[in-house]
KEVO-996523 format. One record per residue (C-alpha): residue number from 1; residue in one letter; x, y, z. Coordinates in nm, 4 decimals, m for minus. Example, Ala and Ser with C-alpha at 12.3 -4.5 7.8 and 13.67 -1.06 7.14 Angstrom:
BEGIN
+-----+---+----------+----------+----------+
|   k | r |        u |        v |        w |
+-----+---+----------+----------+----------+
|   1 | A |   1.2300 |  m0.4500 |   0.7800 |
|   2 | S |   1.3670 |  m0.1060 |   0.7140 |
+-----+---+----------+----------+----------+
This chain:
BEGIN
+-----+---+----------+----------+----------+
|   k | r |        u |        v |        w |
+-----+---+----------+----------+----------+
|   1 | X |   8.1927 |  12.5310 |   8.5702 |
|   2 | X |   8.0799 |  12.5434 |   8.2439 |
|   3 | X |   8.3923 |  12.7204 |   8.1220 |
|   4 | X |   8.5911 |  12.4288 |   8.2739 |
|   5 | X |   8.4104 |  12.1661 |   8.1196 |
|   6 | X |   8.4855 |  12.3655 |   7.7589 |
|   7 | X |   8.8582 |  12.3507 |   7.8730 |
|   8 | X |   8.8818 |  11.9543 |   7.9235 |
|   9 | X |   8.6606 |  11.9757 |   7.5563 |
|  10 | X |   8.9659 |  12.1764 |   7.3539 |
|  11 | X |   9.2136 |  11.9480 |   7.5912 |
|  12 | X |   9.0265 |  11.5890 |   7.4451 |
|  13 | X |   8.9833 |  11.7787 |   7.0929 |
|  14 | X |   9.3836 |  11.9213 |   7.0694 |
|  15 | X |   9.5106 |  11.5570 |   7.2007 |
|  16 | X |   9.3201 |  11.3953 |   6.9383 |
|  17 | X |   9.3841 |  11.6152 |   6.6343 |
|  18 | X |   9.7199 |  11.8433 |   6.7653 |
|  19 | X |   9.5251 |  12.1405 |   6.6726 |
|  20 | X |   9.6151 |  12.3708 |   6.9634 |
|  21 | X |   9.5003 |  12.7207 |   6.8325 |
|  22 | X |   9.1561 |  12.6776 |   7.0238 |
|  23 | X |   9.3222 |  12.5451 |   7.3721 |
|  24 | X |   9.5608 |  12.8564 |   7.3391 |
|  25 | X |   9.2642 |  13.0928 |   7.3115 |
|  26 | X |   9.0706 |  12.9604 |   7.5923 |
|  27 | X |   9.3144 |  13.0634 |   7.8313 |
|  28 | X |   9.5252 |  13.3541 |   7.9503 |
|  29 | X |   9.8872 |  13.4072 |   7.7635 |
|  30 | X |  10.0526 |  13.3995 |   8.0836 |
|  31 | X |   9.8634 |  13.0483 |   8.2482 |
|  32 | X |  10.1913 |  12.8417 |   8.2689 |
|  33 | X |  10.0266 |  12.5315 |   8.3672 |
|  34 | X |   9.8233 |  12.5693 |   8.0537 |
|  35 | X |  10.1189 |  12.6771 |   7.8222 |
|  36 | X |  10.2750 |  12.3550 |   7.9361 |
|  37 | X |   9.9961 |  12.1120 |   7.8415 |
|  38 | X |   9.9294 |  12.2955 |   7.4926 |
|  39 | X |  10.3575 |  12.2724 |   7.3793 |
|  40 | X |  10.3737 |  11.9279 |   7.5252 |
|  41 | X |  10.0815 |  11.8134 |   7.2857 |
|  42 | X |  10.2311 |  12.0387 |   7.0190 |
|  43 | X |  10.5718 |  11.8868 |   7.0568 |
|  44 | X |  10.4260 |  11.5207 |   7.0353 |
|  45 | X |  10.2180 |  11.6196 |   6.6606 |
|  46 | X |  10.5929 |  11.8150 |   6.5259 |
|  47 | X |  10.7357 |  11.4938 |   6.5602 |
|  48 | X |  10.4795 |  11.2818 |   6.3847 |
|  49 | X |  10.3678 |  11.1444 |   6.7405 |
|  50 | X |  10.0634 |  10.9293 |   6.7585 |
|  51 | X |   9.8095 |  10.9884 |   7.0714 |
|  52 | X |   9.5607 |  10.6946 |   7.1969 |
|  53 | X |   9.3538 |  10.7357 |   7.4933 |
|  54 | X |   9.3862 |  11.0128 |   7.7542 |
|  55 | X |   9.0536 |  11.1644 |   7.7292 |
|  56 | X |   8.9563 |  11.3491 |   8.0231 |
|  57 | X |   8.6371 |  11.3781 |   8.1897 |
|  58 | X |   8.5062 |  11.6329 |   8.4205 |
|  59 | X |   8.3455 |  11.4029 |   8.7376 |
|  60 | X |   8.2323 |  11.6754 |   8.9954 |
|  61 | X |   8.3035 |  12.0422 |   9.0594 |
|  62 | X |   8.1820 |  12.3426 |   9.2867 |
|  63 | X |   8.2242 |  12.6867 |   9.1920 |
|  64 | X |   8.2904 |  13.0227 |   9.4306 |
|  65 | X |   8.3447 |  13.4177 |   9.3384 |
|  66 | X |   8.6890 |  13.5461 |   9.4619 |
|  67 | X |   8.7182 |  13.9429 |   9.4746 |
|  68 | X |   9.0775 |  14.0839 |   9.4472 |
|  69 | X |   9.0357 |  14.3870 |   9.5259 |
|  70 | X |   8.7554 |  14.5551 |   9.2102 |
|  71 | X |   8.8065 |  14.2336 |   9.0169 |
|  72 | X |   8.6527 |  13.9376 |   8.9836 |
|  73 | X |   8.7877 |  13.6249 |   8.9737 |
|  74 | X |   8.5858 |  13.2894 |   9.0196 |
|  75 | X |   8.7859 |  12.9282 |   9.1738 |
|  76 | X |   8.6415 |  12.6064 |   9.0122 |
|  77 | X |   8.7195 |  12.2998 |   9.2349 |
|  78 | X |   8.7101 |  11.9827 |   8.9901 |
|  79 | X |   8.8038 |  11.6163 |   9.0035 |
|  80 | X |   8.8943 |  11.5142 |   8.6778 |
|  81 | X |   8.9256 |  11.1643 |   8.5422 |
|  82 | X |   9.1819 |  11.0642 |   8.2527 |
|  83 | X |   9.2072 |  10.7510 |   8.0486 |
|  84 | X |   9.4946 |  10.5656 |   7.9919 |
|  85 | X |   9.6588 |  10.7103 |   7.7353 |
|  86 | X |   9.9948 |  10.5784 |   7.5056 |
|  87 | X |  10.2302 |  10.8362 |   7.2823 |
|  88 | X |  10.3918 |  10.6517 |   7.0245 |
|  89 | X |  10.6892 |  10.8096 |   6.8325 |
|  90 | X |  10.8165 |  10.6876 |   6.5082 |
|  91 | X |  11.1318 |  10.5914 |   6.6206 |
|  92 | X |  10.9561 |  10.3344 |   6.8177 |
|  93 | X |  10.9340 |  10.5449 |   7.1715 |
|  94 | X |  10.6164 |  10.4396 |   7.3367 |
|  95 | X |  10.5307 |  10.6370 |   7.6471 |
|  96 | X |  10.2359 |  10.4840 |   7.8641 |
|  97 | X |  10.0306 |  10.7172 |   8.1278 |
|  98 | X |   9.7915 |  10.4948 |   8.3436 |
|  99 | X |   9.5033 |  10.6981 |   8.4109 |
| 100 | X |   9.2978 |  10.8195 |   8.6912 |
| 101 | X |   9.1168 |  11.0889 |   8.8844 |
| 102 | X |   9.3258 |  11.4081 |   8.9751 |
| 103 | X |   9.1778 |  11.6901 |   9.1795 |
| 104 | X |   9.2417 |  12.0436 |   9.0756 |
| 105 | X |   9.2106 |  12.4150 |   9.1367 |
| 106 | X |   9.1070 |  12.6030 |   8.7851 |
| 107 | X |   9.1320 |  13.0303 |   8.7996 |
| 108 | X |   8.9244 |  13.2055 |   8.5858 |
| 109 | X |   8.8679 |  13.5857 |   8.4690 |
| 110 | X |   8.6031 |  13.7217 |   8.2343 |
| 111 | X |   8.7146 |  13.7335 |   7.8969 |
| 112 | X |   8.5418 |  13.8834 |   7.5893 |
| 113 | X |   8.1757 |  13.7421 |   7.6145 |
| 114 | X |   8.2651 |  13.4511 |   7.8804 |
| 115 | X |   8.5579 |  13.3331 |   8.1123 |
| 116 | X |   8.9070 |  13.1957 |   8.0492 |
| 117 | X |   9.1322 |  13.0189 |   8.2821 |
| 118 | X |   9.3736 |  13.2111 |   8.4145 |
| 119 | X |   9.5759 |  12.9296 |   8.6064 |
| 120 | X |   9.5015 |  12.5518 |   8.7543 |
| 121 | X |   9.7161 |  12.3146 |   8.9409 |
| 122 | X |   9.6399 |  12.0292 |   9.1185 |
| 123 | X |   9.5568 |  11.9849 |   9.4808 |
| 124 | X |   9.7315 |  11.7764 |   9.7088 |
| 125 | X |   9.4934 |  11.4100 |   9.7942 |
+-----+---+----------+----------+----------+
């Protein structure tokens, strides 16, 4: 859980500053859903975007080992909760997110001297 609550860190620190290059590493090369997040944040800071709000906090989660086959693989269950968040452009764009708590599914592998995530989506309510 730990390594989840890291992840939502380098997700409140790379929406704040644009800096990416520690979200990237924290995750696998091939995690679309992370991929996704990380160029949407780095296409908002390319075009001189501005980024209030959003920062996400990690409300509950339960953790479980998954075997596939000799590997190891652990599922995080989280609910995470967002602030309202506004990206400004400087042609004047303004797009407004409202907020809220989102439950998710977070895969993880062991990585170097911890765990990355491997994938995460969100589960249906």
């Amino acid at each position: 859980m730990a390594a989840v609550r890291h992840y939502f860190d380098l997700v409140n620190y790379a929406t704040a500053t644009g800096d990416i290059d520690p979200l990237r590493a924290s995750t696998a090369p091939n995690c679309a859903a992370c991929s996704g997040g990380a160029e949407a944040l780095d296409q908002i800071y390319a075009q001189d975007g501005e980024i209030d709000g959003g920062v996400a906090t990690l409300e509950r989660a339960s953790a479980r080992t998954v075997k596939i086959g000799d590997d190891v693989r652990y599922l995080v269950e989280a609910d995470v909760t967002t602030e309202p968040q506004v990206v400004t452009y400087p042609e004047g764009e303004v797009d407004r997110y409202p907020g809220g708590t989102v439950s998710y599914q977070f895969f993880l592998e062991p990585f170097e001297n911890g765990l990355r995530i491997l994938d995460w989506n969100e589960t249906p309510s």
